[in-house]
N, C-alpha and C positions, 0 to 999 in steps of 0.2 A: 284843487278841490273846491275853492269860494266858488268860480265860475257854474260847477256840477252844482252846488246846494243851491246857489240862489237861482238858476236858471234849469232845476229840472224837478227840485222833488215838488218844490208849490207853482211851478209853471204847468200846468197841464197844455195849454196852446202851444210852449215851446215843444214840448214834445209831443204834438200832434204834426208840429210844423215839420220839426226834424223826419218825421218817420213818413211823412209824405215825400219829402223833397228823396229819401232813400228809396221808397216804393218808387215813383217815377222815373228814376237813373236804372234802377232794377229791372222793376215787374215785367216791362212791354215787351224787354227786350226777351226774359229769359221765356216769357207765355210765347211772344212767337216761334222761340226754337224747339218751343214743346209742343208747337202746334204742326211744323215740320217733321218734326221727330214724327207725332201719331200719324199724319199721313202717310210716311213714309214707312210706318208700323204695318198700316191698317189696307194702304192702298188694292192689297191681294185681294180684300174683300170686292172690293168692283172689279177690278182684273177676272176676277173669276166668272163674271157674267158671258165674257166674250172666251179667255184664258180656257176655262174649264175643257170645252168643248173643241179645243184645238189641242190639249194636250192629254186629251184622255183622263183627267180627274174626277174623281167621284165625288159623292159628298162625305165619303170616312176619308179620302184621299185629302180630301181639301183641309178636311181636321186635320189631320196630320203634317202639311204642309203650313197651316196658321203654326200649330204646334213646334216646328222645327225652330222658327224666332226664338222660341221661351227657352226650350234649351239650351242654346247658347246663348242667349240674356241671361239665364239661371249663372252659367257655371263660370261667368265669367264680372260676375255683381259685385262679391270681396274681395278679388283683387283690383279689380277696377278702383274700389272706393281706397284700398288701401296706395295704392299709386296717384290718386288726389291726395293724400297726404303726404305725399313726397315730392309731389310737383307742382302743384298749387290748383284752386278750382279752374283760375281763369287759363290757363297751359292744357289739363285735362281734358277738360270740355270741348276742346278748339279741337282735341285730335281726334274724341269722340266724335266730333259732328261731321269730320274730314269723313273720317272714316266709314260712316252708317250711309252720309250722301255717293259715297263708292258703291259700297255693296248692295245700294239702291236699285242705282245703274245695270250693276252687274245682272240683275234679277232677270233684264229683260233678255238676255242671252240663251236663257232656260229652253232645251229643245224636247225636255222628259219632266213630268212630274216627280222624277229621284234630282235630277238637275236643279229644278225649281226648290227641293228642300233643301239643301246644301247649302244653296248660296241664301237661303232664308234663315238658317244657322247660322252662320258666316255674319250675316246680319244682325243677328240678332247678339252674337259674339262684338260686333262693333255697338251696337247700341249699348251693350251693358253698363249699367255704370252712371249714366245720365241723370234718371231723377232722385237714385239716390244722394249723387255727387250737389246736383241743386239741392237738394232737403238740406244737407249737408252746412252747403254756400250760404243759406239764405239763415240757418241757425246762426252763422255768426254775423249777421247784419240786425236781425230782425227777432227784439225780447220778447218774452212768451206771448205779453198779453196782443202784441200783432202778427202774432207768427201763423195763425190760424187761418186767417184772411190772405197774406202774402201766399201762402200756400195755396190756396183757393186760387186766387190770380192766376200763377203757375199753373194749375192743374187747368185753368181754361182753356188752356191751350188742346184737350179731349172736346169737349163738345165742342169746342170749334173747329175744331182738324173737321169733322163731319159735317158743320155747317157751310164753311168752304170746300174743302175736299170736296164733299159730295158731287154739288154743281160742279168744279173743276173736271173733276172723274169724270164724268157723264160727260162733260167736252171734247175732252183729251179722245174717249171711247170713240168720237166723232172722225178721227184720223185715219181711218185704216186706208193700208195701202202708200200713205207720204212715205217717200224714201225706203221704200219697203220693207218697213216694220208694219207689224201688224195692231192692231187696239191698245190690246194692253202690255207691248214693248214699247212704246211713245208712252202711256203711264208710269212705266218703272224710270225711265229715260228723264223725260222733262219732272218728274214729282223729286228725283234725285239730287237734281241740281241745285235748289234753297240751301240745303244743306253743307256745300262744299263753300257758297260765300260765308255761309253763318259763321262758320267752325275762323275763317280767315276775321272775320269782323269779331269774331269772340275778344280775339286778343287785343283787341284796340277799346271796346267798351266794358266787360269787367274788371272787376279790383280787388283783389284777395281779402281786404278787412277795409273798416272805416278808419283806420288809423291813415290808411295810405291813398284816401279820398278826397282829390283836390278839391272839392266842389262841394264841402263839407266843411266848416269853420272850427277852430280849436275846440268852443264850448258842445257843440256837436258832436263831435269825434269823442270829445272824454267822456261825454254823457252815454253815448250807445255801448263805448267800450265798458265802462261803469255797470250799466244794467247787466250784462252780460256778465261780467266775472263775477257781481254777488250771485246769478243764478248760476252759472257753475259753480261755483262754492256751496252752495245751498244744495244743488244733485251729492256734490263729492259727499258733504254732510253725511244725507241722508244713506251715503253707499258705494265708495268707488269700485269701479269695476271696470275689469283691465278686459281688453280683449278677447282674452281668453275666454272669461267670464261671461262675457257678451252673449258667446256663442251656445252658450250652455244653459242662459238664465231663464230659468220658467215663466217669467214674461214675456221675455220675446219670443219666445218659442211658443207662447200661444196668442199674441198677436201675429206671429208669422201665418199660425193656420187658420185666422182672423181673416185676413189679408187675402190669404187662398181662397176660402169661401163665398166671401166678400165677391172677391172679383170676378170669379168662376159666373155669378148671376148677371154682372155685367158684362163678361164677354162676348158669353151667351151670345145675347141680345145682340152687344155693339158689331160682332163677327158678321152675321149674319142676317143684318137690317137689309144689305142690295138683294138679297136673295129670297125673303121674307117678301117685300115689295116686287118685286119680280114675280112671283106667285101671283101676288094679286090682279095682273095680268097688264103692270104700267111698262113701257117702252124704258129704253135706257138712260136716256136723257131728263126725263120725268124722276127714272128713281132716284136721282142725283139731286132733284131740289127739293123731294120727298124726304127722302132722309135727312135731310138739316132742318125739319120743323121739328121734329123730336129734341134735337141736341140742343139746336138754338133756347129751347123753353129749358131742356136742361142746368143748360148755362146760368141761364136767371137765378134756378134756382140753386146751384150752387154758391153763387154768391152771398145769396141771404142766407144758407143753411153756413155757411160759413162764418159770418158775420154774429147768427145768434150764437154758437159755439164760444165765438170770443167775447162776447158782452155779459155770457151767464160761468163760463167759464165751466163748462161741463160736455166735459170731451168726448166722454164715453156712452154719457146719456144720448148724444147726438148720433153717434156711431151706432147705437142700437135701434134709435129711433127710422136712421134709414133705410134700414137692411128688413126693419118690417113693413117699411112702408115697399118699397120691394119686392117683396116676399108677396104679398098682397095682391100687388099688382099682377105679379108674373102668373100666379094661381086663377087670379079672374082671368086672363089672357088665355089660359090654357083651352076655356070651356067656352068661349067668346066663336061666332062664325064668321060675324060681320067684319070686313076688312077694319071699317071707321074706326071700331068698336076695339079691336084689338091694337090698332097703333093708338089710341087713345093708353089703352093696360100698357102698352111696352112703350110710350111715352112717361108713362108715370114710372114707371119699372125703371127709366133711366134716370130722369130725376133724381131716384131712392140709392140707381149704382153712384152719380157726381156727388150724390149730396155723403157718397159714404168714402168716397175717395179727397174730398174736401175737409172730412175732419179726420181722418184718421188719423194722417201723419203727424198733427198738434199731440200726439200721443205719447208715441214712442221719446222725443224730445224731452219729456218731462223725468224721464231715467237714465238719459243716456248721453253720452258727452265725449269729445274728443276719440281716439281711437274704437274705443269702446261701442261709439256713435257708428264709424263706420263697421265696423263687424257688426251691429246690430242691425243697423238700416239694410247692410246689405244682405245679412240671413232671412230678415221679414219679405226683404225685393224677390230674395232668391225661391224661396218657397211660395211666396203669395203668386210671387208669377208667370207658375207653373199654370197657373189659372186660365194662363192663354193657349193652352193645350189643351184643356181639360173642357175648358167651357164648348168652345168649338168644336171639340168631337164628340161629347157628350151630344148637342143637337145634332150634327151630320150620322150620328149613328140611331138616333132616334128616328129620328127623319126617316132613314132608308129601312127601319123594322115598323114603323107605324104610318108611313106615307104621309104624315104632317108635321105640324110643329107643335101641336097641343102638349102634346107626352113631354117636350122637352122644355117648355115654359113652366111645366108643373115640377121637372126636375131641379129645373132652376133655381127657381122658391125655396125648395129644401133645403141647399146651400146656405141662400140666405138664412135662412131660420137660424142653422149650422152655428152661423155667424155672430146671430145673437145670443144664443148661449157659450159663444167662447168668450165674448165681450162682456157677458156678467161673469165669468171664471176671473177674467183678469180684474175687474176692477173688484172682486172678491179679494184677489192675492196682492193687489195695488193696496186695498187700504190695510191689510195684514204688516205690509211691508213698510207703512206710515208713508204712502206716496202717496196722499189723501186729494189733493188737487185732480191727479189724474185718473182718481177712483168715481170723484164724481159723479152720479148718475142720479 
């Protein structure tokens, strides 16, 4: 204990130092497996430029095919997270990431647009479980007041998936005819493969806790473990809640449709950026380094919306703040003719989705702890993202009753809105329930 008091509670550099030297053993690794991951999510969305039209897909057809992932990401979220707690993060993960660089693969075999949903279930069945499992992992490395930021890091791995992806995609789209596959079976094919070393390298660089952290000195280790038990204690205080609980509690259940709404505006968007561009009348290869100017500014701003999150310490204010920035955007977007002019609104529209995917999860954490953690994280995963269903078909269905994308950028927005009045609901019933930190706003 001498070691913990004199070198943590009046060292503030000591424990800048510490939570650096954990972020850099951590972050990179886990942002590029989540940058794989979204490629390997999202890749259908280029696919479909060349895809579409070889396999007879529409644009309700192609919602419903984004859509088929979420469902089996949905139904397979709680037990996922609950089987990380039986076999540890860094075991789980490894077979997750086996797993989803499989069903990657498998995609390009797809001879029917019912074939291509299946095995995009199937997928989305293997991915389950993933960012929950890291929100999870990184809870017990990383105490509140840097969890917000670490989580941002993680979540870079979204707009960057599209700032690489993108160009990658429009490469790859480059192929046809090699070995006689066609476009976008060389995409499902080569964008697969990251994945099946990752999941094999998982197991050689994470570590279940900082207790079992070579690379971590005694005063380090007792320091982080220390932070960590008094704020579990401090949750338990203020509410234990088992499992069961979890699934029933009137906050997470309206963070989950937080979550949903939320993301439904980003899907939108993110689903549907090569096709949008594509419209405007750029070639394939163009769309691909078009679409990474959005994400990439994204990105940026992810970081700093992140960052102020944890320096003010107002989680929720942040979360409302993006969803109207958002909301905003997506509505200007809708009435906009000029191409500029419009990836400019769904440029900013994405910003408002990172910057609400960056703080959100600093959230839930503030209530929820050990099993209780995982049933919760995994009903908010499970419901919120349903969103990847939702969003996408909501525009491909708009789209083919109104012949553009105006109707469905204005749809969009209202989600968001949605969003921010479930966000003041909870931090209404946050501070009712004396969880006053995460009531914030």
């Amino acid at each position: 204990m001498s070691a913990i008091s004199e070198q943590t509670v009046a060292d503030h550099a000591f424990q800048q130092r510490t939570m650096a030297k954990v972020a850099w053993r951590i972050l990179p690794f886990l942002c590029f497996c989540f940058l794989v991951n979204y490629i390997d999510r999202t890749n259908v969305s280029f696919a479909a430029l060349t895809m579409n039209r070889d396999l007879g897909v529409t644009p309700t057809g192609f919602g419903w095919i984004v859509g088929a992932f979420f469902f089996g990401y949905c139904i397979s979220e709680i037990p996922s997270n609950l089987a990380l707690q039986r076999f540890g993060a860094r075991v789980w993960l490894a077979c997750i990431m086996i797993a989803w660089g499989f069903m990657t693969m498998v995609c390009a075999s797809a001879r029917t647009p019912a074939e291509l949903m299946a095995a995009r279930f199937l997928l989305g069945v293997a991915e389950g479980g993933f960012s929950p499992a890291v929100f999870i992992y990184l809870a017990h490395w990383f105490p509140s007041r840097w969890r917000a930021k670490a989580i941002a890091t993680f979540l870079l791995g979204v707009p960057l998936a599209a700032v690489i992806g993108g160009p990658l995609s429009g490469a790859i789209l480059s192929l046809a005819g090699v070995g006689g596959l066609k476009h976008w079976q060389w995409l499902f094919v080569l964008e697969g493969i990251p994945a099946l070393g990752l999941g094999a390298l998982c197991l050689r660089t994470l570590i279940d806790s900082p207790s079992k952290a070579g690379w971590l000195d005694a005063g380090e280790k007792a320091w982080i473990e220390s932070e960590l038990r008094v704020e579990r204690a401090e949750i338990e205080r203020a509410g234990h809640m088992t499992l069961g609980q979890s699934l029933t509690d009137f906050r997470v259940v309206v963070l989950s449709l937080t979550y949903l709404t939320g993301l439904i505006g980003l899907n939108g968007v993110y689903y549907w950026m090569p096709q949008i561009l594509k419209s405007f009348g750029l070639d394939t290869v163009t769309v691909g380094f078009v679409s990474a100017i959005p994400n990439f500014v994204s990105a940026v701003g992810m970081v700093l919306w992140a960052r102020s999150s944890d320096r003010t310490g107002k989680r929720v204010g942040h979360v409302i703040a993006t969803c109207i920035v958002g909301a905003a955007a997506l509505a200007a977007s809708s009435v906009l003719t000029d191409p500029k002019w419009v990836m400019v609104g769904l440029t900013v529209a994405l910003i408002g989705g990172f910057g609400f995917l960056a703080t959100f999860w600093a959230v839930p954490s503030t209530f929820l702890t050990g099993r209780a953690a995982a049933g919760g994280f995994g009903l908010i995963l499970s419901i919120g993202n349903s969103s990847g269903f939702f969003g996408p078909y909501i525009v491909g269905w708009l789209k083919e009753e109104t012949h553009g994308y105006g109707g469905s950028f204005f749809a969009l927005s209202g989600f968001l809105l949605a969003a921010v009045l479930l966000s003041l609901t909870f931090a209404y019933r946050a501070r009712a329930s004396g969880a006053v930190a995460a009531a914030e706003s």
